[in-house]
C-alpha positions in Angstrom: 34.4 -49.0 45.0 32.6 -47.2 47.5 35.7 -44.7 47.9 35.2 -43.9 44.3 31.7 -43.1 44.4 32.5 -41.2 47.3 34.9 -39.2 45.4 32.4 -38.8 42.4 29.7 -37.4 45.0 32.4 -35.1 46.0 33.6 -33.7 42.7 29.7 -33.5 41.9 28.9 -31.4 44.9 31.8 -29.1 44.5 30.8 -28.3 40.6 27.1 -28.3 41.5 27.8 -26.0 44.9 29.0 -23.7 41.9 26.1 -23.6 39.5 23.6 -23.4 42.2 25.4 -20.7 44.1 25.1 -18.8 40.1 21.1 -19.4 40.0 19.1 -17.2 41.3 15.5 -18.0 40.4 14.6 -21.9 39.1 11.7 -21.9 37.0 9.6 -24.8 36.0 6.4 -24.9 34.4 4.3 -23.1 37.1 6.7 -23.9 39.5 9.3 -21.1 40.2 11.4 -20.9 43.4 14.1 -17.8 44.6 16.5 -20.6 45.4 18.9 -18.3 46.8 16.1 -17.0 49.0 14.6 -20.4 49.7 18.2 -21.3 51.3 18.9 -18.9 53.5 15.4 -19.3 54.8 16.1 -22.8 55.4 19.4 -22.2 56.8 17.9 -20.3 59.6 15.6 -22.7 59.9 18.0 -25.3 60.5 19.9 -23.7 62.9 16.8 -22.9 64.9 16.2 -26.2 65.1 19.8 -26.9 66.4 21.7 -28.2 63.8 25.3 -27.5 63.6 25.9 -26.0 59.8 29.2 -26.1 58.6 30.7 -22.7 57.3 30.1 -22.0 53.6 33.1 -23.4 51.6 34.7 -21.0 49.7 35.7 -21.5 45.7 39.0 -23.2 45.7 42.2 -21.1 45.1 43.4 -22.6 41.9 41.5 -24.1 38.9 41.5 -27.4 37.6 43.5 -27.3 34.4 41.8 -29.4 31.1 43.7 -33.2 32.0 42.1 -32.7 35.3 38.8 -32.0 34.1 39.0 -35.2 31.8 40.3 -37.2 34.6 37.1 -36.7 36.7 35.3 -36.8 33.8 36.4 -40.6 33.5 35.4 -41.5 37.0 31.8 -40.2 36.3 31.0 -42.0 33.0 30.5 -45.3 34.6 27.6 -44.3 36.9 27.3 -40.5 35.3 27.7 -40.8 31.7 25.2 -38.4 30.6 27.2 -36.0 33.5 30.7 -36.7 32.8 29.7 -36.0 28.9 29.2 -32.4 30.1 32.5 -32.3 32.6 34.2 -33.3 29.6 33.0 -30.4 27.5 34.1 -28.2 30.1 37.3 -29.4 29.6 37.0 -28.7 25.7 35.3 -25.0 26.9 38.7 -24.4 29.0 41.2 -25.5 26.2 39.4 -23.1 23.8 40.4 -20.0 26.2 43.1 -21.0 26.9 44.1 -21.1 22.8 42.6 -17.8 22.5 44.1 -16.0 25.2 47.6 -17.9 24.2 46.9 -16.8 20.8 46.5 -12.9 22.1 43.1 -13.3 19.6 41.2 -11.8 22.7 39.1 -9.1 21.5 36.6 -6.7 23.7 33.3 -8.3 23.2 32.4 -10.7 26.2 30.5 -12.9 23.2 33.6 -13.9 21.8 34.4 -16.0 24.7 32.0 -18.4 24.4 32.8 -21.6 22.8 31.2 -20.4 19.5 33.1 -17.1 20.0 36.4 -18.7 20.3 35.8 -21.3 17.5 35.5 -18.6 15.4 38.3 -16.5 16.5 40.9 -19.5 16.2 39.2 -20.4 12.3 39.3 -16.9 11.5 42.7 -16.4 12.5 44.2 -19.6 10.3 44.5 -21.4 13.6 42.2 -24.2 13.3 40.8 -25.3 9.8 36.8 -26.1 9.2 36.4 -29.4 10.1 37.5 -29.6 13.1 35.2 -26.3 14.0 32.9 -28.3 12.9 33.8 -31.1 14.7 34.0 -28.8 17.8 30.1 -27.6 16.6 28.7 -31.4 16.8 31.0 -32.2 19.6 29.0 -29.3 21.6 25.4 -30.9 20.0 26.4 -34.1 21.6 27.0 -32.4 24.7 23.5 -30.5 24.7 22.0 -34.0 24.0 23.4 -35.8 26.8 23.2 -33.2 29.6 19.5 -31.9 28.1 17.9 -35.8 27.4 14.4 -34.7 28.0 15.0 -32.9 25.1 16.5 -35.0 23.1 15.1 -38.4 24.3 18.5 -40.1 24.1 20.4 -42.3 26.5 24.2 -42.4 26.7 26.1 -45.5 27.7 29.4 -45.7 30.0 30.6 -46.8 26.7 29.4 -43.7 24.7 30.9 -41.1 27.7 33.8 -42.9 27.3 34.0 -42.4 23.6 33.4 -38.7 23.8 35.9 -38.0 26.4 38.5 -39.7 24.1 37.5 -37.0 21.0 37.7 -34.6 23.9 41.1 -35.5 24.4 41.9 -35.4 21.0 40.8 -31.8 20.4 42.2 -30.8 23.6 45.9 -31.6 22.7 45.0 -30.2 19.3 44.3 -27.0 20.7 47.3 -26.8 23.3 49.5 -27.9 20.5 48.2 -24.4 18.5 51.1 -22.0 18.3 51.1 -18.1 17.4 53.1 -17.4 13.8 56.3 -16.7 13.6 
């Protein structure tokens, strides 16, 4: 047991490494910090004060594909649920490219490649009928809910993370199984 939460903290701090090392500036309320300044600042600190800091790790080589994603996206919904809801999105996120670029429905517009922007693209192109865009649609409400819940005031089961990884599955092989026209 302890080697899987060990493992889960691991995955965790490699995904969260990546967002923070994205965010700039954190703002809260009145509360706003330069993260990115903040750290450096207290990584000198530290090694004034003698500790040893490892070297920065650097973004791994290869990306996880979508069965990957899912898989650690299982280990987290017993203790993470609300966080492997989001993981499993990301999976969901990454099949959707993929399909598009497969597709060659890439257009110029950076907007198009969000989820939204590639939903549309694969409807538009005959690819993938209304219902399940909009399933795609609530699947990513769902998703807002669980890794937002101040907003919504929800809480989400080991149960519930597990149910949503399943649809996640579902779609995923749904849109891997997408093929251009002949």
């Amino acid at each position: 047991m302890a080697s899987n939460r060990h493992r889960h903290s691991f995955f965790l701090r490699g995904h969260l490494r990546e967002l923070l090392r994205e965010l700039s500036t954190f703002r809260y309320g009145d509360f706003e910090l330069d993260f990115g300044r903040k750290v450096r600042d207290l990584e000198s600190r530290a090694k004034n004060a003698g500790l040893n800091i490892p070297s920065k790790p650097t973004p791994s080589s290869h990306s996880l594909n979508a069965a990957q994603i899912v898989s650690e996206s299982l280990r987290l919904a017993i203790d993470f649920p609300a966080a492997a809801v989001g993981v499993a999105w990301t999976a969901v996120e990454h099949e959707l490219l993929n399909a598009v670029e497969r597709l060659s429905l890439a257009v110029d517009s950076p907007a198009n490649y969000s989820p939204y922007g590639c939903i549309k693209m694969l409807v538009q192109s005959g690819h993938l009928n209304n219902n399940t865009a909009e399933l795609l649609g609530q699947m990513r409400q769902l998703r807002n809910k669980a890794v937002h819940p101040a907003a919504s005031r929800s809480q989400i089961s080991p149960e519930e993370a597990r149910e949503f990884i399943a649809l996640t599955e579902g779609i995923i092989n749904k849109l891997k199984s997408l093929e251009k026209e002949k």
